[in-house]
MMTF fields as JSON, N, C-alpha, C and O atoms, coordinates in Angstrom:
{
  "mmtfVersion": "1.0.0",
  "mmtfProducer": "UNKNOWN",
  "numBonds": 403,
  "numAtoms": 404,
  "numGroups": 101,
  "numChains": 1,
  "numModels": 1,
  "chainsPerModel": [1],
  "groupsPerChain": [101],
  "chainIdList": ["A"],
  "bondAtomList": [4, 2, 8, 6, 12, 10, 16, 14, 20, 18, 24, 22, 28, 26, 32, 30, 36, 34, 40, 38, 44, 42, 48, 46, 52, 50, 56, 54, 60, 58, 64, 62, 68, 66, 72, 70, 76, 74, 80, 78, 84, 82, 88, 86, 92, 90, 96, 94, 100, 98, 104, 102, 108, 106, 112, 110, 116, 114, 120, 118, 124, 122, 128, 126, 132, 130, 136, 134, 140, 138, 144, 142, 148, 146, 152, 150, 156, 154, 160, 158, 164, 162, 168, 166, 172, 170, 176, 174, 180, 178, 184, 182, 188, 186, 192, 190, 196, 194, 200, 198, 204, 202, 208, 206, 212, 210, 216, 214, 220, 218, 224, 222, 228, 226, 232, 230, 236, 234, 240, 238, 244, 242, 248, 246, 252, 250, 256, 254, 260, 258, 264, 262, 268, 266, 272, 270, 276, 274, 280, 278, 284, 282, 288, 286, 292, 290, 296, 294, 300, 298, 304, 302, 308, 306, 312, 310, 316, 314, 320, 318, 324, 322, 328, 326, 332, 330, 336, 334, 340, 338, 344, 342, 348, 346, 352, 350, 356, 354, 360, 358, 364, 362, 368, 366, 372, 370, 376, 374, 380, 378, 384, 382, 388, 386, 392, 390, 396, 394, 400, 398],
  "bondOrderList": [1, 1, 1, 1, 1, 1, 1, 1, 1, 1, 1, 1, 1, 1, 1, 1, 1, 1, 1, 1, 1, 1, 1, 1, 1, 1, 1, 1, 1, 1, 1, 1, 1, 1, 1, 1, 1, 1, 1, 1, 1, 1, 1, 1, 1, 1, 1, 1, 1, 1, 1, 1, 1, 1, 1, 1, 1, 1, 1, 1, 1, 1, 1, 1, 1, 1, 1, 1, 1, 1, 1, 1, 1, 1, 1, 1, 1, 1, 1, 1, 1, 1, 1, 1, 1, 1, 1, 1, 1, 1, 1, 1, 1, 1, 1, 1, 1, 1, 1, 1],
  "groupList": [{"groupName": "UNK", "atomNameList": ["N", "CA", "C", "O"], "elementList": ["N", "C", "C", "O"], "formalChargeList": [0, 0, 0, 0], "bondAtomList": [1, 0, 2, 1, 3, 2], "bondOrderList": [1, 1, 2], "singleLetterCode": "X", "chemCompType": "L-PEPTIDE LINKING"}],
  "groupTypeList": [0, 0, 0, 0, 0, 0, 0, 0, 0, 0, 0, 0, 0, 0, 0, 0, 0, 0, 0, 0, 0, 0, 0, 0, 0, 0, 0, 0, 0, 0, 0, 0, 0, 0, 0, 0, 0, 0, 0, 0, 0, 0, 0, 0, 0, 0, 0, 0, 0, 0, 0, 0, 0, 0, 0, 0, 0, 0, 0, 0, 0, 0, 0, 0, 0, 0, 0, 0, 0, 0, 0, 0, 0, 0, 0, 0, 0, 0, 0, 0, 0, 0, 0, 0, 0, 0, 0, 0, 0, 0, 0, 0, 0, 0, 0, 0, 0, 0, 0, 0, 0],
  "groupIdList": [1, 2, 3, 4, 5, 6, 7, 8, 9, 10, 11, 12, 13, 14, 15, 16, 17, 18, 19, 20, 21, 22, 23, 24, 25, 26, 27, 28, 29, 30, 31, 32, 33, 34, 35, 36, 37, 38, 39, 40, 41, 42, 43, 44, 45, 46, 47, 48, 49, 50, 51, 52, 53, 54, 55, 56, 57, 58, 59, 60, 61, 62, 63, 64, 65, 66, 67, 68, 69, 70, 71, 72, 73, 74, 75, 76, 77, 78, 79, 80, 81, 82, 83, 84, 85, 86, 87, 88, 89, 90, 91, 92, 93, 94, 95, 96, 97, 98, 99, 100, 101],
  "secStructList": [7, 7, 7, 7, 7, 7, 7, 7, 1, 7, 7, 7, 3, 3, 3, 3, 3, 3, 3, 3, 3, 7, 7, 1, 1, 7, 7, 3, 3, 3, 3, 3, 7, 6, 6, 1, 3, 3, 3, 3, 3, 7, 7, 6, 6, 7, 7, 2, 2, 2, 2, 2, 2, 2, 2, 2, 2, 2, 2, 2, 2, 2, 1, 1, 7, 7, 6, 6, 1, 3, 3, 3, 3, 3, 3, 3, 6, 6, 3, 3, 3, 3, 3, 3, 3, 6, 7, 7, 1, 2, 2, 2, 2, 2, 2, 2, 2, 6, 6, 7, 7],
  "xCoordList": [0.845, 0.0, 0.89, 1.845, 0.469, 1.416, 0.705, -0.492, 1.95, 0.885, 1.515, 2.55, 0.049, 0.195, 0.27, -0.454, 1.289, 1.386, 0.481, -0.162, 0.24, -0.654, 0.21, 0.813, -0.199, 0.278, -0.591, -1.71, -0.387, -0.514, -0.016, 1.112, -0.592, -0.024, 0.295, 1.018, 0.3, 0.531, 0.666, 0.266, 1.172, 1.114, 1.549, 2.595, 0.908, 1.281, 2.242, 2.543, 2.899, 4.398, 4.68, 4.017, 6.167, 6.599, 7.872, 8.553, 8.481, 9.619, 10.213, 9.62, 12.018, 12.213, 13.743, 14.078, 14.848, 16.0, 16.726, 16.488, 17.716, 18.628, 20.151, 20.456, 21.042, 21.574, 22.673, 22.59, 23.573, 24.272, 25.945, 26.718, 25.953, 27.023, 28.038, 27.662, 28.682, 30.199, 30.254, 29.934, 30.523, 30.896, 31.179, 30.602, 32.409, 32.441, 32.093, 32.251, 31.486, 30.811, 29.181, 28.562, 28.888, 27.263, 26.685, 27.07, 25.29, 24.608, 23.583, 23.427, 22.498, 21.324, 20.611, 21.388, 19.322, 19.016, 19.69, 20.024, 19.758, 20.053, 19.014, 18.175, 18.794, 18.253, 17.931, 18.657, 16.999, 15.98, 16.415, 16.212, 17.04, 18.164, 16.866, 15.775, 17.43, 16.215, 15.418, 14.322, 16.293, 15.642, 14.89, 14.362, 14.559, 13.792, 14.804, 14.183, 15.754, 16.511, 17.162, 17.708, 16.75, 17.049, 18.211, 18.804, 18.759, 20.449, 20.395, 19.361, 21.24, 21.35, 22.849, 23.43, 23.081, 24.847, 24.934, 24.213, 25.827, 26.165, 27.834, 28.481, 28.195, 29.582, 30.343, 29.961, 31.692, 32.469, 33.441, 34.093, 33.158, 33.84, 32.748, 33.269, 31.304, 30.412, 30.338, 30.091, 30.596, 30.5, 29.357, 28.373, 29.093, 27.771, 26.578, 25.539, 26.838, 25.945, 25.565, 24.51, 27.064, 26.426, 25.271, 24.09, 25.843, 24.772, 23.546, 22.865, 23.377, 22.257, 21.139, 20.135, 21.675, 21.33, 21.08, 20.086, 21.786, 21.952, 20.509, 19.583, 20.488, 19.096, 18.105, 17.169, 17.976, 16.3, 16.354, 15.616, 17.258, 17.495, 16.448, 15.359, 17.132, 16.398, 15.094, 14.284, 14.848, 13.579, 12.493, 11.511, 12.742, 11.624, 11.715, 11.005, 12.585, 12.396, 11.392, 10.785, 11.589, 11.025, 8.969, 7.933, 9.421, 8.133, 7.165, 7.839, 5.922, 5.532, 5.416, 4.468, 6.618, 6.815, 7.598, 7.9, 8.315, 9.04, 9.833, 9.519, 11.195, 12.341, 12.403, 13.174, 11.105, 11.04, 9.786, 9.499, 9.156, 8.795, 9.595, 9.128, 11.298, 11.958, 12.825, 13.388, 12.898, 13.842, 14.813, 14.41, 15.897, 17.139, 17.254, 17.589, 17.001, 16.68, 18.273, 18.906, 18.525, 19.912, 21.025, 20.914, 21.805, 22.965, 24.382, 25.248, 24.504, 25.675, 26.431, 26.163, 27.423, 28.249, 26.973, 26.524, 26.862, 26.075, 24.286, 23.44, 24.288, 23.187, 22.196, 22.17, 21.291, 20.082, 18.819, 18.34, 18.166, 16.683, 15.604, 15.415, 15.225, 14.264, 12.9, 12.348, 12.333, 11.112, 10.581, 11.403, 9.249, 8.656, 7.44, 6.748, 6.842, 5.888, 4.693, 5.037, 3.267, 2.334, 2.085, 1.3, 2.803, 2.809, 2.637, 3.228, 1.765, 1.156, 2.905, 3.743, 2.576, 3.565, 3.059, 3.863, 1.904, 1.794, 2.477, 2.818, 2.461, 2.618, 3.983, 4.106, 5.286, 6.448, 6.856, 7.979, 5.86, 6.379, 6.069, 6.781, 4.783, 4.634, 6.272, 6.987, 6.241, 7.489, 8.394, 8.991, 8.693, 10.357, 10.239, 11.09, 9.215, 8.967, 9.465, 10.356, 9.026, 9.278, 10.866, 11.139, 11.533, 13.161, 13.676, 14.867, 13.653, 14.291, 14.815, 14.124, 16.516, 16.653, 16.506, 16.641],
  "yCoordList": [-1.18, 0.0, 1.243, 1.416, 2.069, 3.383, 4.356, 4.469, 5.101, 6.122, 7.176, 7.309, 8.189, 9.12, 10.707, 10.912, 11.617, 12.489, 13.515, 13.913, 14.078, 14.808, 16.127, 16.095, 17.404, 18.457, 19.368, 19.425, 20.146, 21.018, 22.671, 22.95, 23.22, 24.763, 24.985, 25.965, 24.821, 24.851, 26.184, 26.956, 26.614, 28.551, 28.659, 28.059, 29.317, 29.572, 30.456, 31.287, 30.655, 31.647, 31.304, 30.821, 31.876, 31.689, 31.418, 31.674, 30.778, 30.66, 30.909, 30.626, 31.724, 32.392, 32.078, 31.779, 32.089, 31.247, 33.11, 33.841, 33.036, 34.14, 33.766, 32.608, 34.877, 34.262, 35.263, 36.285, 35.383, 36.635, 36.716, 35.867, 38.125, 38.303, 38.987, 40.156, 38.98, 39.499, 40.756, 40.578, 42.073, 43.144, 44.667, 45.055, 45.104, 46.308, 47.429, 48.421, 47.525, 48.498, 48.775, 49.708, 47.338, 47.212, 46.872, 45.955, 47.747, 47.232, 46.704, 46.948, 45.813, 46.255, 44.905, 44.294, 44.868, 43.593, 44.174, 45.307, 43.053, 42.92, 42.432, 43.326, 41.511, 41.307, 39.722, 38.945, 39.431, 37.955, 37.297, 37.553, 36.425, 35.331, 34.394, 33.995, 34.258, 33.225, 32.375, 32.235, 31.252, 30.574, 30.588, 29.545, 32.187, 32.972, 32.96, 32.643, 33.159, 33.471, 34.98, 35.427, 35.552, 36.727, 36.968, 36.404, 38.118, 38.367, 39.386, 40.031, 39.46, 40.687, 40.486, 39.562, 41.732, 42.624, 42.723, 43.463, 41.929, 41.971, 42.728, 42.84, 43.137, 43.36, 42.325, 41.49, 42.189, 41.407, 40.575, 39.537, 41.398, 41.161, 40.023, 38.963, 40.06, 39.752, 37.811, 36.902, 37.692, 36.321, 35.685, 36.404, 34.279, 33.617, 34.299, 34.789, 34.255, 35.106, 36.417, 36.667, 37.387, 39.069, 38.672, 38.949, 37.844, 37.542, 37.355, 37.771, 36.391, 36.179, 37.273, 37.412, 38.171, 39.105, 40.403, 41.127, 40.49, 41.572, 41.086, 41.871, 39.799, 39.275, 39.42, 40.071, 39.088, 39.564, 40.814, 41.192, 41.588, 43.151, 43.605, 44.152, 43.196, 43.843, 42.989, 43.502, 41.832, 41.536, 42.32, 42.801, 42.371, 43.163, 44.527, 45.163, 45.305, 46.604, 46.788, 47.745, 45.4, 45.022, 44.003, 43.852, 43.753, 43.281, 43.14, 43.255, 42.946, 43.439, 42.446, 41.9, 42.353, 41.373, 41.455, 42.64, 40.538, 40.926, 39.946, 38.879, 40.179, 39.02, 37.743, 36.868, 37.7, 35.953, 35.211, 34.021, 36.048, 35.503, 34.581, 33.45, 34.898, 34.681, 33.418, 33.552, 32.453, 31.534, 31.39, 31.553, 31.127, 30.928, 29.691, 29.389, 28.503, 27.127, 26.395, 25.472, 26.83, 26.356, 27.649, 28.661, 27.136, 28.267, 27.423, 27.077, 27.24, 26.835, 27.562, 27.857, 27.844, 29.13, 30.694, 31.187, 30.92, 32.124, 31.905, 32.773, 30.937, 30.377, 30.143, 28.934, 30.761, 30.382, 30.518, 31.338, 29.649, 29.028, 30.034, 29.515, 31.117, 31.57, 31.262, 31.175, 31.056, 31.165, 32.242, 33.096, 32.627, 33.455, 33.495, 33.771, 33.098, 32.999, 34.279, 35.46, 33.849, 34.27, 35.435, 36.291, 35.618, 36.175, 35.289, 34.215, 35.824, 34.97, 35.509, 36.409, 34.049, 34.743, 35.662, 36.328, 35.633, 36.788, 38.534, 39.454, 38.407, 39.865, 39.597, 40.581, 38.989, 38.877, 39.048, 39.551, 38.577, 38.506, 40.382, 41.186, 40.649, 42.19, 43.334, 44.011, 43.039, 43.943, 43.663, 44.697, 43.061, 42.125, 43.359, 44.222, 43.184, 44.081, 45.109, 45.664, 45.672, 47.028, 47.311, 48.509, 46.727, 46.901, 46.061, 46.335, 45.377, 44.187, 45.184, 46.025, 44.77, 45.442, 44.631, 45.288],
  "zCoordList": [0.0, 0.0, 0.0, 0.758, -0.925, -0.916, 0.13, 0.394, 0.703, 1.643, 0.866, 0.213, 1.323, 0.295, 1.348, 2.323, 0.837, 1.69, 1.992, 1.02, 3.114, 2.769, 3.816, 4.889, 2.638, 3.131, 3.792, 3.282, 4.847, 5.519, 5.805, 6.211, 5.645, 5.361, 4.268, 4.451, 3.321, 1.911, 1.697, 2.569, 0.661, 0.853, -0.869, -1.116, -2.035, -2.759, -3.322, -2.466, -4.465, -4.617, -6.24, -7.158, -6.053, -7.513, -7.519, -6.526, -8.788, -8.346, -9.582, -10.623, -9.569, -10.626, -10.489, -9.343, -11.537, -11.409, -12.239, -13.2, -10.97, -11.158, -11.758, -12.045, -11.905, -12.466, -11.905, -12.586, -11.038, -10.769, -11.593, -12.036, -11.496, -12.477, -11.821, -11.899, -11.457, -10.55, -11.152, -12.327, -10.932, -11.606, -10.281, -9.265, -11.1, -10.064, -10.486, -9.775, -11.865, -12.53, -13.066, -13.576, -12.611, -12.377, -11.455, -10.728, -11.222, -10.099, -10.567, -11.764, -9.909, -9.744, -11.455, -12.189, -11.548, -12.987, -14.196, -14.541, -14.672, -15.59, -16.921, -17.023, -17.821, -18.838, -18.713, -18.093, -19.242, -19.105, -20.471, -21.658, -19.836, -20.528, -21.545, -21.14, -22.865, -23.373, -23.179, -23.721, -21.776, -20.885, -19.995, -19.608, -19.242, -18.783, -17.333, -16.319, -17.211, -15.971, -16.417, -17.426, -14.95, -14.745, -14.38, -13.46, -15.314, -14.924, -13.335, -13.163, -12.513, -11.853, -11.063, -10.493, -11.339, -11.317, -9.385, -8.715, -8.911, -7.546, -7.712, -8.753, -6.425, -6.5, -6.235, -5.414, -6.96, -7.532, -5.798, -5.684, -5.023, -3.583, -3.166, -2.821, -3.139, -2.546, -2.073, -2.866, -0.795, -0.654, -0.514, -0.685, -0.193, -0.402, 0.652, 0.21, 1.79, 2.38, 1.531, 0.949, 1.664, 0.886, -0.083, 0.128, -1.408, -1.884, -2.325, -3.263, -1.138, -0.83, -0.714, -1.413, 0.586, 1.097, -0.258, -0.213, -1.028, -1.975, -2.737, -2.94, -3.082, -4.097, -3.224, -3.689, -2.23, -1.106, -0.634, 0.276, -1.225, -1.14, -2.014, -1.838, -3.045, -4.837, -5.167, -5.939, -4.687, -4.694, -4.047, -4.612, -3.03, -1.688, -1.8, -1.022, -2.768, -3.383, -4.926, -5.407, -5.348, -6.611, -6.487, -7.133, -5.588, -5.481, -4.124, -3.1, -3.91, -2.513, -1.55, -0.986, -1.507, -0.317, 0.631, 0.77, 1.695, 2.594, 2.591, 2.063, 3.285, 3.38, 3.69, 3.297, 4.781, 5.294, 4.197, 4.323, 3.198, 1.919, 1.435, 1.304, 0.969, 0.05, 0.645, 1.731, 0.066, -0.021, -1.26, -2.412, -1.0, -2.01, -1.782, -0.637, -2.85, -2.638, -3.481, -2.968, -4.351, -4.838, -5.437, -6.13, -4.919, -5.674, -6.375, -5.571, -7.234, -7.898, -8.756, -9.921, -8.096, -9.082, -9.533, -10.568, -8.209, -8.518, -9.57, -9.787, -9.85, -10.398, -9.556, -9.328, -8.928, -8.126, -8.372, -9.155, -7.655, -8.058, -6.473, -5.373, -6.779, -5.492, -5.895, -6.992, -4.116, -4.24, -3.911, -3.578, -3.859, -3.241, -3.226, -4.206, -1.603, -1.186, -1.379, -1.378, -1.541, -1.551, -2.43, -2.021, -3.891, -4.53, -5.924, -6.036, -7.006, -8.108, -9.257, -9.205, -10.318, -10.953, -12.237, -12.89, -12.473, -13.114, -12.666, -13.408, -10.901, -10.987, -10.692, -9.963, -10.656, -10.95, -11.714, -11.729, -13.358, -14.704, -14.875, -15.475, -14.125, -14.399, -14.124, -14.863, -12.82, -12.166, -12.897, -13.194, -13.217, -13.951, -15.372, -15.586, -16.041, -17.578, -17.095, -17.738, -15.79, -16.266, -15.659, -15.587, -15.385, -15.036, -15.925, -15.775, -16.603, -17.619, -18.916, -19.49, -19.259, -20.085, -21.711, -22.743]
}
């Protein structure tokens, strides 16, 4: 017999795959990669924590949410996968248009 899980608290969100770019002459997004991952310009010093911290910076300025929304679920070589709770992704795909170069 299979048991089957059953979830609790469930909470809807979105989830959007960044893509950070080392630079000491850019800040701030960048441009939506063909694959649909979002570029954005950290400083070139910045370690895994700063990071982190720098992307739930520019999110929670970018969209209406707050920091304990946001999870950073994988990072490989600056490549990360966030979530973000209780926000639809239509209005992600909205905000993103209007800063996307």
């Amino acid at each position: 017999m299979v048991k089957k899980e059953q979830f609790k608290n469930m909470q809807g969100g979105s989830a959007i795959t960044l893509l950070c770019i080392r630079s000491d002459k850019k800040e701030g997004w960048g441009k939506k990669i063909n694959n649909g991952t979002v570029e954005i310009f950290i400083p070139s010093h910045s370690n895994e924590s700063q990071r982190n911290q720098i992307v739930v910076n520019y999110l929670t300025e970018l969209l209406p949410v707050n920091a304990k929304q946001i999870e950073i679920l994988a990072g490989k070589k600056d490549l990360l996968i966030v979530t973000i709770l209780d926000i639809l992704s239509e209005q992600v795909n909205k905000a993103f248009e209007n800063v996307l170069k």
